[in-house]
DSSP file (Angstrom, degrees, kcal/mol; ACC not computed):
  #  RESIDUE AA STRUCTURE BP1 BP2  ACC     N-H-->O    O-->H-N    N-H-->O    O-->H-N    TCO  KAPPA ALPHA  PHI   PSI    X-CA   Y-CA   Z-CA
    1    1 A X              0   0    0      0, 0.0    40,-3.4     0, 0.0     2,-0.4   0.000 360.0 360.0 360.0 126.1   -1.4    0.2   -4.8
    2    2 A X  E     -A   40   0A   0     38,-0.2     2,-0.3    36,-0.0    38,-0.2  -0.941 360.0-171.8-117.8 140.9   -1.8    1.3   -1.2
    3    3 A X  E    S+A   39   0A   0     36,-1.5    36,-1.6    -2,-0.4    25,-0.1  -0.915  70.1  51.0-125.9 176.5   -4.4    3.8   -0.1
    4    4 A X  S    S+     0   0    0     -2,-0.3    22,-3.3     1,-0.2     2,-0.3   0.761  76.3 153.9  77.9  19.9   -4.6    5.3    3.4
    5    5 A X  E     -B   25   0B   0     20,-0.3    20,-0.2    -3,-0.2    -1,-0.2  -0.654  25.6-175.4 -77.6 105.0   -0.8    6.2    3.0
    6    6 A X  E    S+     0   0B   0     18,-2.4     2,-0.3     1,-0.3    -1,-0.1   0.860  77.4   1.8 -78.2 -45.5    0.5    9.5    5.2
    7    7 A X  E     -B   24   0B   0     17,-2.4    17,-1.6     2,-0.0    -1,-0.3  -0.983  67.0-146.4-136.8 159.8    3.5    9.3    3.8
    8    8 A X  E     -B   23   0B   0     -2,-0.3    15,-0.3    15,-0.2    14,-0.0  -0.971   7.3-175.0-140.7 157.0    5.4    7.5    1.4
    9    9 A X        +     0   0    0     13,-4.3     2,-0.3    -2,-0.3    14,-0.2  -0.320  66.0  63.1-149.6  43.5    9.1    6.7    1.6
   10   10 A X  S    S-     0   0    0     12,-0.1     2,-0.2     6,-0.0    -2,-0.1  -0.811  70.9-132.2-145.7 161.3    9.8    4.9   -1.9
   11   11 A X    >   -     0   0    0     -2,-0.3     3,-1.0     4,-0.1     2,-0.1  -0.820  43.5 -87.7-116.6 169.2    9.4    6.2   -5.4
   12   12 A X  T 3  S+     0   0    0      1,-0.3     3,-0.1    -2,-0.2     0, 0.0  -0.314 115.3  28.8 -82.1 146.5    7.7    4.3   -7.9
   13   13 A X  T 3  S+     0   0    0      1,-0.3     2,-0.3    -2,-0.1    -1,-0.3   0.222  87.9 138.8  93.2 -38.3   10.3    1.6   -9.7
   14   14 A X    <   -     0   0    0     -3,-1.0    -1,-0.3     1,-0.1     2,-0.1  -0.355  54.5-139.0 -23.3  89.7   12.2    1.6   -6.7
   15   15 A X        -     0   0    0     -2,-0.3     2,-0.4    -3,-0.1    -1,-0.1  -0.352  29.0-174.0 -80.9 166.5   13.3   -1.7   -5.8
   16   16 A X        -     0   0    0     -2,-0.1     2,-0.4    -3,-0.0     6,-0.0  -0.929  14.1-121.0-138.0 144.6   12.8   -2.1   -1.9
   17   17 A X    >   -     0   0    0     -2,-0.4     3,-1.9     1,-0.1    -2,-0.0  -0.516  37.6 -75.9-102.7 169.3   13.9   -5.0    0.6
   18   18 A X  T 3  S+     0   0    0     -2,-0.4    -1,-0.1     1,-0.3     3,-0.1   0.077 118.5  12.2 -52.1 144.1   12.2   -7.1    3.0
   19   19 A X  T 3  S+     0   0    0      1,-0.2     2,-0.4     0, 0.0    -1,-0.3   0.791  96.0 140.8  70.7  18.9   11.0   -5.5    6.3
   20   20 A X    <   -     0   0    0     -3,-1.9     2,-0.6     1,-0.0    -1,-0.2  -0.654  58.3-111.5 -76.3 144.6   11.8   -1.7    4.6
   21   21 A X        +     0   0    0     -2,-0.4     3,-0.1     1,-0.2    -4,-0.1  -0.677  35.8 174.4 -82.7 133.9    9.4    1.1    5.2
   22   22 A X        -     0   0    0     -2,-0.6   -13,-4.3     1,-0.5     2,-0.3   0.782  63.9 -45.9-114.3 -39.5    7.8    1.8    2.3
   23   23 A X  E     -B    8   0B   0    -15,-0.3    -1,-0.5   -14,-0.2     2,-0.3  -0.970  56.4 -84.5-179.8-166.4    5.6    4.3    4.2
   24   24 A X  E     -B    7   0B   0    -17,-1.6   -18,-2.4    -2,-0.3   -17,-2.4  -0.985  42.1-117.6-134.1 128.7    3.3    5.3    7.4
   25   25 A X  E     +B    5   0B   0     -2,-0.3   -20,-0.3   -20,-0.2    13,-0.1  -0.308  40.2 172.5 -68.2 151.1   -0.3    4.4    7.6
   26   26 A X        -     0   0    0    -22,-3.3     2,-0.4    11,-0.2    11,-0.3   0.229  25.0 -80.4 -85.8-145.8   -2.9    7.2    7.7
   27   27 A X        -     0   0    0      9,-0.1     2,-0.5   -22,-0.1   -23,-0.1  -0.993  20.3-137.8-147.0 154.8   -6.4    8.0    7.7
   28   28 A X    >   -     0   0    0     -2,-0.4     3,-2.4     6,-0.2     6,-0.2  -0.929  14.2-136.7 -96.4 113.5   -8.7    8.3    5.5
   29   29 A X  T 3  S+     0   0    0     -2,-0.5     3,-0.3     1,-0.3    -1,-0.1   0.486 103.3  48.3 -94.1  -4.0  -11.2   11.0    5.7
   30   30 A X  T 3  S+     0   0    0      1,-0.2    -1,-0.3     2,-0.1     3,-0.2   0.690 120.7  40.8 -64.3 -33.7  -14.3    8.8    4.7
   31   31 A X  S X  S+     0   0    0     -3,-2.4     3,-0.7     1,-0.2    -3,-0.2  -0.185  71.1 128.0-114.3  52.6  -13.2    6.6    7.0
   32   32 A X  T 3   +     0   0    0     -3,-0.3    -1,-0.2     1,-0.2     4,-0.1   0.726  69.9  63.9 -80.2 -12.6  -12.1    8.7    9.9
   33   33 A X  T 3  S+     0   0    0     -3,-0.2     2,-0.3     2,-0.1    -1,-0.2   0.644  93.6  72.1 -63.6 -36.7  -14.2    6.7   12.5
   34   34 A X  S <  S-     0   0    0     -3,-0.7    -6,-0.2    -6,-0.2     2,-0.2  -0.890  91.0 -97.1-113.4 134.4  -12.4    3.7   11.9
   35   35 A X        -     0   0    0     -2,-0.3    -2,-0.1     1,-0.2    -3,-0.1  -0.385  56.6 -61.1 -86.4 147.6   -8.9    3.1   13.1
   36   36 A X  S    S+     0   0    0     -2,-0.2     2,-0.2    -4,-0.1    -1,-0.2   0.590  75.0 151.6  30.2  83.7   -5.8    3.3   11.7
   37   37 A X        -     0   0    0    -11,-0.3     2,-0.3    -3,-0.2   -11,-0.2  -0.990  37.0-135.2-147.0 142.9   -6.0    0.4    8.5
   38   38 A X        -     0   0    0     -2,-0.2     2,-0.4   -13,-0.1   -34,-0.2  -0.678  10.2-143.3 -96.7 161.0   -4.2    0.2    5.0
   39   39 A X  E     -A    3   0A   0    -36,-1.6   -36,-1.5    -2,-0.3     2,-0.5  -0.996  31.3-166.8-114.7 128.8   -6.4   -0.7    1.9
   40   40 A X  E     +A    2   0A   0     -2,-0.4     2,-0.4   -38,-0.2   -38,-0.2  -0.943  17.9 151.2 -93.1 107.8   -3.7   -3.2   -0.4
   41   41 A X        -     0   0    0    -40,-3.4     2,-0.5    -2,-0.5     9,-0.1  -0.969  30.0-144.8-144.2 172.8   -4.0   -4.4   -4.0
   42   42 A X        -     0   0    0      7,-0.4     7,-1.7    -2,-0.4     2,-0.4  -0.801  18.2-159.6-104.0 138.8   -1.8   -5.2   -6.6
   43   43 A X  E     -C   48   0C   0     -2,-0.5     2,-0.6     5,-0.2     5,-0.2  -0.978   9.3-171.8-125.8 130.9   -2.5   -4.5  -10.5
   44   44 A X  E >  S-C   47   0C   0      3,-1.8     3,-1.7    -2,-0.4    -2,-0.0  -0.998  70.1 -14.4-102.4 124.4   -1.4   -5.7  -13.5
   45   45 A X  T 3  S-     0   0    0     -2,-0.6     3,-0.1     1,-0.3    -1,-0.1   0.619 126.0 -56.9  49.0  27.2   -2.0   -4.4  -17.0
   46   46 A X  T 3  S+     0   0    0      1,-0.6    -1,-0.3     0, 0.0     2,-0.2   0.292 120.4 100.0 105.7 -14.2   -4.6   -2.4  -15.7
   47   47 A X  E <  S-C   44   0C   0     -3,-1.7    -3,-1.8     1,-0.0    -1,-0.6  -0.653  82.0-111.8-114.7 162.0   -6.8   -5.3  -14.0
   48   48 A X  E     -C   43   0C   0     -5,-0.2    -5,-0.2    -2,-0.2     2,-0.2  -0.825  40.0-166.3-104.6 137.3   -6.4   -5.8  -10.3
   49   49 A X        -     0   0    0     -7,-1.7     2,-0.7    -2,-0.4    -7,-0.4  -0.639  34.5 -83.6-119.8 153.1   -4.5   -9.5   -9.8
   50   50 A X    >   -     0   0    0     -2,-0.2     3,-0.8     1,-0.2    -9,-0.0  -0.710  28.5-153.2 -93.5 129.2   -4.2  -11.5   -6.3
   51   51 A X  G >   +     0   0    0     -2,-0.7     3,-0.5     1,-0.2    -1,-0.2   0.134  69.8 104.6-108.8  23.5   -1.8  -10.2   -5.0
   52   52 A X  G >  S+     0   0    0      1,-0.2     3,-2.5     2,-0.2    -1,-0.2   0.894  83.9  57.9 -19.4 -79.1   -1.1  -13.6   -2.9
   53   53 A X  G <  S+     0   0    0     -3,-0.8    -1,-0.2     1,-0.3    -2,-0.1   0.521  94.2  59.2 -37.4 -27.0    1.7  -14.1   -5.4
   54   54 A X  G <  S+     0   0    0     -3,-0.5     2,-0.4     2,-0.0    -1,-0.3   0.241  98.3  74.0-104.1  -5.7    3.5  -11.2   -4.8
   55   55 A X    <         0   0    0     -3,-2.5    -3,-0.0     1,-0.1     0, 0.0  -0.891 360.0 360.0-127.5 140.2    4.0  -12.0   -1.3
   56   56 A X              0   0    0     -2,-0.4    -1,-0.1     0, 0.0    -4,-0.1   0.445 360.0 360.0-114.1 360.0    6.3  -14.6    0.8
């Protein structure tokens, strides 16, 4: 799950390869003060997982 996403340049299911653009970060209008940052997590079966694994 990414928030702070302007655009996104995948569909969900979509397998994707290393160093693809998946999408372009935004802003967030709560956080419009603060620059330019993605929020990351990963979920599984509804609970949020470290998402450590998921990553080389």
């Amino acid at each position: 799950m990414y928030c702070g996403l302007a655009n996104v340049s995948v569909k969900k299911g979509e397998t994707v390869s290393i160093g693809q653009k998946i999408g372009t970060v935004g802003t967030v209008p709560s956080e419009v003060s603060e620059d330019s940052h993605l929020h990351f997590a990963v979920q599984k079966d509804g609970a949020f997982v470290d998402p450590a694994s998921y990553l080389q």
